[in-house]
Structure formats: C-alpha cells, structure tokens
N, C-alpha and C positions, 0 to 999 in steps of 0.2 A: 125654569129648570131644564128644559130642553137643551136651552142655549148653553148654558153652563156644563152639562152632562157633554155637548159639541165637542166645546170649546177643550173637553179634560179630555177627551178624546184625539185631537187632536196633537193636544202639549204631550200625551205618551207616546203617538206616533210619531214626532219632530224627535223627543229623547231617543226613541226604539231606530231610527235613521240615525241619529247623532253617534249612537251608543256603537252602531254597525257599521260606520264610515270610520269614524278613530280605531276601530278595532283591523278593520280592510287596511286603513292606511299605516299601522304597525306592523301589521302580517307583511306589509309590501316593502316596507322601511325595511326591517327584519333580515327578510330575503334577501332584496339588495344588497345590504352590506354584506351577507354572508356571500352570496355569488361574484361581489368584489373581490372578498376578502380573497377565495379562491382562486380569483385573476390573478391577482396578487403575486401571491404564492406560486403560478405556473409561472409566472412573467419571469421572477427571482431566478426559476430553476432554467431558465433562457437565457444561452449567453452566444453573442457574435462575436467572431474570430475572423482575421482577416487573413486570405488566401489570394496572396498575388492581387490586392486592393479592391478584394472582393469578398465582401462580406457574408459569411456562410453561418448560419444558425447551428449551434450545439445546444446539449440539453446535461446540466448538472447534476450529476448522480449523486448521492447522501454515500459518507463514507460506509455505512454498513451493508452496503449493493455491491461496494464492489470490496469489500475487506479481503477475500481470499485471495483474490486476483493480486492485489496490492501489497499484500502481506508476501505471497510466493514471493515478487519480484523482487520485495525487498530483501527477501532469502538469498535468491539465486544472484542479488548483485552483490553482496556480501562475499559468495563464495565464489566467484571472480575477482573481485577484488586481491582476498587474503592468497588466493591458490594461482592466481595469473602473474608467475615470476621468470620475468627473462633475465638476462647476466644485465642487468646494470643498476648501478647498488642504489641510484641517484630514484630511478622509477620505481623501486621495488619502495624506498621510503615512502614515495610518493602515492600508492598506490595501497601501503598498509594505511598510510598516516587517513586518505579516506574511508576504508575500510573500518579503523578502530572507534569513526564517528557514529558508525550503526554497530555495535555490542558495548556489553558491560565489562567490567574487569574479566570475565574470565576468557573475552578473546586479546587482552592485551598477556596476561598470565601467556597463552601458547603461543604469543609471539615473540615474550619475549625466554621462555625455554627453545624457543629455534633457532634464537639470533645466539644464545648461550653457549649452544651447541656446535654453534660457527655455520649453520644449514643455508643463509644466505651468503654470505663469503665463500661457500663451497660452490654456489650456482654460480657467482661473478664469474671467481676462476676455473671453473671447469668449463664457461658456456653454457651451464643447462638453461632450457628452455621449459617452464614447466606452464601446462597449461590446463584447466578442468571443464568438463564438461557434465552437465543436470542430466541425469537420469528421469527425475521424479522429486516431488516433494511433497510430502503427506502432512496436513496441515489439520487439524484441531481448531476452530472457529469460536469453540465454546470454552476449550481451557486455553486456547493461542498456542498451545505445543507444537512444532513441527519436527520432520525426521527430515535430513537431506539425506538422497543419494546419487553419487557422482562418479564421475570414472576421469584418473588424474594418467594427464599426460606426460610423462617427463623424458624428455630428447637430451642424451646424453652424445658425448665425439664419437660412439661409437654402436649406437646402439639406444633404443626408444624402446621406455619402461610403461606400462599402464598397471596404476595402480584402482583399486577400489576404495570410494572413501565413503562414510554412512557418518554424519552425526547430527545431533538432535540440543534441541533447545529451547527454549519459550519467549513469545513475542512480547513487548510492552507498548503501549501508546505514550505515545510523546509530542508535543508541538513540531510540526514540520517547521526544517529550519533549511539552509541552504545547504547544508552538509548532510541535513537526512531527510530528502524531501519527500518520503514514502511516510514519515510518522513513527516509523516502528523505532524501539530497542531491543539489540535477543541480549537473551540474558540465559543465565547457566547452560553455556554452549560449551558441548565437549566432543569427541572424536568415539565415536564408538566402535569404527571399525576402519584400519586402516592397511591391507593389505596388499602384494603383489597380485598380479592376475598372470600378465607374460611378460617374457622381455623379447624383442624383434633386435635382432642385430642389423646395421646398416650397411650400405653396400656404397656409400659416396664418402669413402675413407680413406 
C-alpha cells in the first residue's frame, strides 16, 4: 500500500508539472507572437527614403493624424489653382482644367459663369495678373466643412486692386489619384463673400 499510495503520488506530481509547463509554454507562445505581432506593425509604419543615396528613416503616419493638415492644403491648393490667372489663355485652361480635378459640379458651374461672362478673355486682353493669397482656413474635422479666407490680387495697366474673397464648402474622401493626390473632393463650394478692399494706382505707366 505504501508503494502504491508513492507511486499516485508521484503520477499527480508529474501531471501538476506537466499541467504547469504546457500552460508556461502557451503564456510564452502567447506573448511572443503578440510582441511579434507589434514588431510587425512598427516595422510597416517604417519607411526608408533616399537622400543623395543615403538612406534616411521616415515613419508613416495613418491618414486620420494628419487629416487637417492634409485637408487645409488641399483647400488652399485648390484656390490657387481656380484664382492664380495671368493673361494667357493657354495656362489658365491649364491650371483650371487641374483645379476642376479637386471639386464637384459646383466649382465647374462658377467657372463656367466666368468664362460666360468673357472674365478670362478680359485678363488675356487687358494683361491682368490675378493672384490669391490664404488668410486662414477654418476647417470642421467632424462634419469636413471648411470656410476659406483670402485676399485676391489683381494688377491691372494701371493700377493693383485687392479684393476679399471668403467661401466655404464640404470636403469628401476619395481614392488619391495622380490629379488629386490629397484624397479630398469639395463639394458645394460657393463664394460667400466677394468684395473690394482698395485700389493702389500705379506709378510705372
């Protein structure tokens, strides 16, 4: 009986290690692969760029880090784009035709009430030089709304106008493509406020 009573003694102590090792060696399997997993994932968000064949470490940011930043620019290139017209008829197509890749119908609508008007045929043949410059852009994160404000330059033969320009609109995401490589579309983009400020007469006339 002794022997016996040993021996069950033993075969629960060999389980109670058996039981405690498969268990250590899942807890440790476990781990591992999650502290892989995590390698992983920092590795992906590590990217080398070459500078002068010199390889320099960047680190990839998730488009929602940088959404504001991304979205302004895709503002403010927009309205250089549509508002940066000098006299020649050839660039200004060229320059709307990029522009009209980042909005929806409703900034083809005011471009083509300007062209209607003869507003680009007037910059040809007068010379005017128009050009815009950001104020500010107040931007909505959560509904995507934004408000631009700008101050428009326009250099006429005889005399440089600044006007004020404010308008507002909503962003949309979209696949970046080589013509929008920000992601964004605006959409119901309209002119809210479009007036004189001064006009400076020129003195190299």
């Amino acid at each position: 009986m002794p022997v016996l009573k040993n021996l069950e003694n033993k075969i629960k102590l060999t389980l109670i290690m058996s039981v405690v090792f498969i268990t250590g060696s899942l807890v440790i399997a476990i781990g591992s692969l999650i502290v892989a997993g995590n390698m992983v994932n920092e590795a992906h968000k590590k990217i080398y760029v070459l500078d002068s064949n010199v390889p320099i470490l960047v680190r990839r940011t998730e488009m929602s880090e940088t959404l504001e930043v991304e979205a302004k620019a895709d503002i403010e290139a927009f309205h250089q784009l549509f508002f940066t017209l000098p006299p020649d008829d050839k660039y200004i197509q060229y320059t709307m035709k990029k522009a009209l890749y980042l909005v929806d119908a409703t900034g083809l609508a005011q471009y083509n009430t300007l062209k209607e008007k003869g507003f680009f045929s007037q910059i040809v043949g007068t010379s005017t030089i128009c050009s815009i410059f950001c104020d500010s852009i107040k931007f909505d994160r959560k509904t995507m709304d934004f408000t631009y404000y700008g101050r428009q330059r326009i250099e006429r033969r005889t005399s440089i106008l600044y006007r004020q320009l404010i308008t507002a609109g909503k962003l949309r995401r979209m696949p970046r493509t080589d013509n929008n490589p920000y992601g964004f579309l605006i959409t119901n983009w309209r002119t809210l406020v479009n007036k004189d400020l001064e006009e400076q007469p020129k003195s190299d006339y």
